[in-house]
C-alpha angles and dihedrals in degrees: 000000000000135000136205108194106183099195122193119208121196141170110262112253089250093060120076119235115211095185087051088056093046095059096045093048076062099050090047084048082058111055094265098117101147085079105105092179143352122201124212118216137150127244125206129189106218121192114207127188116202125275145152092282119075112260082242092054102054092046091045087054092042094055101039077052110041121347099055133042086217086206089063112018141039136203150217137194152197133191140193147186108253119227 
C-alpha cells in the first residue's frame, strides 16, 4: 500500500516573516486594507511506499531532519491511503 503525506511548513508565531510582510504591504497597496497579516510556508507532496516504519513515523523523521528548521517553524501533516 501506498501513501500520500502533504506536509505544511510555516514560520512559528514568535518568529517574524519578512516575505509574509512583504506580501501584505502589497495587498494594503492595493486597497485590501481589512488583512491584518499573511504567512509565508512552504507545502511538499511526499509519496511513501510501505515499509516497516509507520508512515508517521517516517514523515515526522523527514521533517525534524530536512524540511523544518524545528527552532523557527513548525508543521503539520496529513496523510492518506493511495488508491
Amino acid at each position: 500500500m501506498n501513501y500520500l503525506a502533504k506536509v505544511y511548513v510555516t514560520y512559528k508565531d514568535s518568529v517574524l516573516d519578512p516575505q509574509g510582510e512583504a506580501v501584505k504591504g502589497a495587498v494594503h497597496r492595493l486597497g485590501f486594507n481589512e488583512i491584518e497579516e499573511i504567512r509565508i510556508g512552504k507545502y511538499f507532496e511526499i509519496k511513501v511506499a510501505q515499509s516497516d516504519r509507520t508512515v508517521e513515523t517516517v514523515i515526522e523523521e523527514i521533517c525534524d531532519k530536512l524540511l523544518a528548521n524545528v527552532n523557527m517553524e513548525t508543521y503539520r501533516y496529513e496523510i492518506t491511503e493511495e488508491l
